[in-house]
N, C-alpha and C positions, 0 to 999 in steps of 0.2 A: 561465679566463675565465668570468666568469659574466654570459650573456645576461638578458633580460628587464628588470623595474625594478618599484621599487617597495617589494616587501616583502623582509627579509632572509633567505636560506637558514634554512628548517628555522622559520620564522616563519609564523602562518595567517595567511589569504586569507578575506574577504567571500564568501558563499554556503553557508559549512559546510563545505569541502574540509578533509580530513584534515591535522593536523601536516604538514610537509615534503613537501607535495603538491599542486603548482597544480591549481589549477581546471583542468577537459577546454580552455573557451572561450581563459580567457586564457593555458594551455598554448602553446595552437595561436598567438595571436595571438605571441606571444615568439617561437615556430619562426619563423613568417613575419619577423621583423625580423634573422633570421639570413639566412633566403633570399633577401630584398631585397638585404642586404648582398652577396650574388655575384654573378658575371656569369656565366651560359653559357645555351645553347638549354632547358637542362632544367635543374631543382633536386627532389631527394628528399632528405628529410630522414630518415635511418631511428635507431630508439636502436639500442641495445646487443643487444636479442633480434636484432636482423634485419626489425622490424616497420618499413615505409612512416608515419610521423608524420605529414609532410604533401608533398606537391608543388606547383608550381606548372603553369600550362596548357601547358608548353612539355613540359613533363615526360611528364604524360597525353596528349598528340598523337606522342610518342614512342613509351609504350606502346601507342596506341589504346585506353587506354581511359579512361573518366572518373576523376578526384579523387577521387571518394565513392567508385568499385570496390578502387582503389587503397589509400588509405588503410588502414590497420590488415591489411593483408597481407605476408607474408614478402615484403623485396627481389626474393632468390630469386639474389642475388651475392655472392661474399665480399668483406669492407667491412675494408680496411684503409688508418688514415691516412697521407698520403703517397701513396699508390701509384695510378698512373696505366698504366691497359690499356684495351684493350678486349674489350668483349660485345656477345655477338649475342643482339639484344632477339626473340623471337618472338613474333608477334603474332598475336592472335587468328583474323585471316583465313587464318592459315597463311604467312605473309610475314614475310620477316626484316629486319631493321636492324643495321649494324654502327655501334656504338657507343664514342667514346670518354668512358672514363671516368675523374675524377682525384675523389681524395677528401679531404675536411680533417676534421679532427677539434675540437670545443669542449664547454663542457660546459653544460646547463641545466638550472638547479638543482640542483646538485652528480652532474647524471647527463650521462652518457656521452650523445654526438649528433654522429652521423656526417654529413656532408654530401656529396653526391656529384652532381659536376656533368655531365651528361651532353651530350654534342654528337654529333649525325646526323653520320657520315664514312661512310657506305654509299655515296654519290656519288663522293665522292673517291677510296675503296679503287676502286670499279669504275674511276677515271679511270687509278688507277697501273696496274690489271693492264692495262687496254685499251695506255696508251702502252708497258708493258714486251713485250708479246704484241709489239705494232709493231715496235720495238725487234729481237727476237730475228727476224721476219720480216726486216726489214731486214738483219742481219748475215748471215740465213739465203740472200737475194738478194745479196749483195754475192760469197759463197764463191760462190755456182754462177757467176754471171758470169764472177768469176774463175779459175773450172774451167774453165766450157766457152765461154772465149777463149780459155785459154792454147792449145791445141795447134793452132786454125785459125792462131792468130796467130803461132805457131812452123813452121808449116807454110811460111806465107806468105812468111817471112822466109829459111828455106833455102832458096824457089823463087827467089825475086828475088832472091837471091847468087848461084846458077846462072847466069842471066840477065846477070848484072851481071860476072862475072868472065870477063874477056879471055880465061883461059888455058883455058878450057874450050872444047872445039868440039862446037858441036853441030848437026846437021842441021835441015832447016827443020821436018821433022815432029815431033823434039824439042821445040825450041820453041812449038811450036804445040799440042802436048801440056802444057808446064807451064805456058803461059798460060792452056788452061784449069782444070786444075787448080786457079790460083790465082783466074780465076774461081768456079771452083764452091765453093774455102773463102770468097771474100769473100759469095756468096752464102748462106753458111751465118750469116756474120757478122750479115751485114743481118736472116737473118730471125732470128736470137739478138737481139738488138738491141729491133728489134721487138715482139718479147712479150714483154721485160724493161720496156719503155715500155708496152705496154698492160697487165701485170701490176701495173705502178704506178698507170695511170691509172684502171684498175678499184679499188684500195685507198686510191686517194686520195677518189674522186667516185661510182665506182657507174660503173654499165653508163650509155651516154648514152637510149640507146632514143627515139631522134628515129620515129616510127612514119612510115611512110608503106605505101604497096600496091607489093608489091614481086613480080613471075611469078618465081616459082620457079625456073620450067626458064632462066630467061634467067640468073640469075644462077650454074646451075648449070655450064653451060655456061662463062661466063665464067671461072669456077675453074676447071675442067679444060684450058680454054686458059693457063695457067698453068701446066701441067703440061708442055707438052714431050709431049717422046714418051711418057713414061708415062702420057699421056690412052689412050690403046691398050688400056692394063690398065684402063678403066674402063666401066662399065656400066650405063647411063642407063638410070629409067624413070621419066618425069613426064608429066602431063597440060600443056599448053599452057597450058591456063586457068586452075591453081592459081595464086593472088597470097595471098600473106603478106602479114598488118600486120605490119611489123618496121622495127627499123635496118638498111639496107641495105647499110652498112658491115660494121656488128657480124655481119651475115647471112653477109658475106662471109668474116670473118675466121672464123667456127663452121665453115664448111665447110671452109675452108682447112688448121685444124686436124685437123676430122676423117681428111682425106684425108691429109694428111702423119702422120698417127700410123696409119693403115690402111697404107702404105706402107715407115713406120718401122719396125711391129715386127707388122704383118702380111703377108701374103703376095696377089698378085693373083690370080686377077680378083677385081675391089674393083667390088662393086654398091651402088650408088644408087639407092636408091629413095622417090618422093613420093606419098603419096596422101592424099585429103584425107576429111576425119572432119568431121561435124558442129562449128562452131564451131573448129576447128583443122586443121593440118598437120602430120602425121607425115612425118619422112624417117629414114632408115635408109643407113648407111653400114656394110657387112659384106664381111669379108675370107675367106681362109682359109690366114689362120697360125696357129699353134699354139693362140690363145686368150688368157685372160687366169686364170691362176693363182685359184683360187676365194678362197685364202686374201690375195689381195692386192684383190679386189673392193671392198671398204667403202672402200679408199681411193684408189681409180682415181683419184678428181676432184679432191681434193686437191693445193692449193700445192704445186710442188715435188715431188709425193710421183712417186717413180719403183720399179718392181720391180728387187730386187738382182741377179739374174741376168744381166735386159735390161739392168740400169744399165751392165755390163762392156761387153756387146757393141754399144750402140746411143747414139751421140749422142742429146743431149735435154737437156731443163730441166727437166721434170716439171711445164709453164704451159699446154700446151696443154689438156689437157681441161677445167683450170680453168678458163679463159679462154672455154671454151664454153659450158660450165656458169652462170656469172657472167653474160653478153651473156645465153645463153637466160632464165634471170629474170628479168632484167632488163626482157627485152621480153615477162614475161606468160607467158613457155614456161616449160620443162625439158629436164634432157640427162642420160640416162642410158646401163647397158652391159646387154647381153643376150647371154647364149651362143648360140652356136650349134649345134642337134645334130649335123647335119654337118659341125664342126669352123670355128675359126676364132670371130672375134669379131662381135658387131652392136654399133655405137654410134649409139642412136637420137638425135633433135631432134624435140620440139615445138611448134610456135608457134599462133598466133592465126592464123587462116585470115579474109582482106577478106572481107564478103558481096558478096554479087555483084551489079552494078549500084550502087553507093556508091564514094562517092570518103572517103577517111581524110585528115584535114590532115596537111599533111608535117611540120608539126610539136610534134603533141599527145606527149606523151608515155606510155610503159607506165603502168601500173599497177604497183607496187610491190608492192602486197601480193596478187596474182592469180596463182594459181601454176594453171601446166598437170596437170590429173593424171598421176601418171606410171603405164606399165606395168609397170614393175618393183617387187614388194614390198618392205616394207621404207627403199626411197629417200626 
């Protein structure tokens, strides 16, 4: 195919241009009635060296940089017709673009002229790995559910066949033994349940972080009356007067967690402690079990993430600390782990400390992008 018009191959051209040799002007002007002719976000026209001929402005907003920089410089891609890939454009600021690119071939003026249409898919790449990441979370959520249901619910099912079958006799103490039993696994149930719903509702929407002023010690309390008898093993030490800006929910549920995972897979007396910092509130929740393996630390807070060892001997999901962690951002804190040198684990919480005498709307929201300093390096 031969682009341009006018005079024939290997015929001169007005201005003095050599035999078989357009003019630089009306060179350029023929590129362009080829790059007109295509459609995409970008057009490079390169010859046969690999040299840039012409672009158009879609082109240079691609590279970042102008027409004129462009021009008469290597591509800097291998240009072959037909084939369709992509490259990653790097740009000047140090920033990259995922690029696709498809290339056609024609000829101007009996020479070789590549055409290479480029289109911005950097958005889109980042949409496919974002919904695949979702994806494998979700499958990743669906196997633990159906791990750590199957055996309450298999539990539950030989208790109430006991229960259920005539030819069994059993004393009243018996039964009064396997009803709770199968209390305490439906209870297990609900709070599985639970943080598979708020694990979702965190990966769907984000922490809600309704702020309001919320006394510390009142809510702490209230958790530990949750406990049962194992309030006993617990070890209070707050000021009266400390009040959090937090979600009061979300407040409830970090603590919740901390103390069931201090209980989980550490050992009591399990201390509590709040004191309050300039513009914030530290609390501290420390046990004295074993600790927390140095080598599994970076991933304590982590979805799902569970130690192998623990994973044999201790129900769980591996939601909860996430699930702290997540709300504490959410409302402007952090939540990290801290050893302890007398043995046994710290899992700290920071939040936004009310000033004193002000009232907070109950329902402004966190700060998203305000993060608590943490004590621990590295976090």
């Amino acid at each position: 195919m031969s682009a341009g018009g006018g005079s024939p191959p290997g015929g001169s051209r007005a201005g003095g241009s050599e035999p078989g040799r357009p003019d630089d002007i009306e060179y350029r002007d023929e590129i362009s009635q080829v790059i007109v002719s295509a459609s995409a976000d970008g057009i490079v026209a390169v010859d046969e060296e690999g040299i840039i001929r012409l672009c158009n402005p879609a082109a240079a907003e691609l590279f970042a940089r102008s027409a004129e920089d462009l021009i008469g410089t290597p591509f800097g891609f291998p240009i072959a017709a037909g084939a369709a890939t992509e490259i990653d454009l790097m740009l000047p600021t140090g920033g990259k673009r995922v690029v696709e690119m498809r290339v056609t071939a024609t000829t101007l003026e009996d020479e070789p002229l590549y055409v290479a249409a480029l289109r911005d898919v950097t958005r889109s790449r980042y949409v496919e790995r974002e919904l695949e990441a979702a994806l494998e979370r979700q499958n990743v959520a669906v196997a633990v559910a159906a791990h750590e249901l199957h055996n309450p619910l298999a539990t539950i099912s030989v208790l109430v066949d006991v229960l259920r079958d005539r030819l069994i006799a059993l004393a009243e103490e018996q039964r009064t033994e396997i009803i709770e039993r199968i209390a305490d696994r439906t209870a297990r149930l609900q709070g599985l349940v639970r943080k598979l719903l708020t694990a979702s509702t965190i990966e769907a929407k984000g922490a809600s972080a309704r702020v309001e002023r919320v006394p510390v010690l009142e809510v702490l309390l209230e958790r530990l009356g949750e406990l049962d008898e194992r309030s006993r093993d617990v070890c209070v030490s707050c000021s009266p007067d400390l009040e959090a800006l937090v979600d009061r929910r979300e407040f409830a549920a970090m603590m919740d967690n901390y103390l069931e995972n201090a209980f989980a897979y550490g050992r009591p007396p399990v201390v509590v402690s709040a004191t309050g910092q300039p513009g914030w509130i530290l609390l501290r929740v420390c046990d004295r079990g074993p600790g927390v393996p140095a080598a599994f630390v970076p991933r304590l807070f982590e979805r799902f993430s569970r130690e192998q060892e623990v994973d044999r001997e201790t129900e769980g999901t591996g939601l909860g600390l996430w699930i702290v962690r997540s709300f504490a951002r959410g409302n402007g804190g952090d939540a990290w782990h801290e050893p302890r040198k007398e043995g046994g684990a710290c899992f700290c919480l920071r939040l936004r400390r009310a000033p004193s005498g002000r009232r907070a709307p109950s329902d402004r929201r966190a700060p998203s992008d305000r993060r608590a300093p943490s004590d621990q390096s590295g976090e």
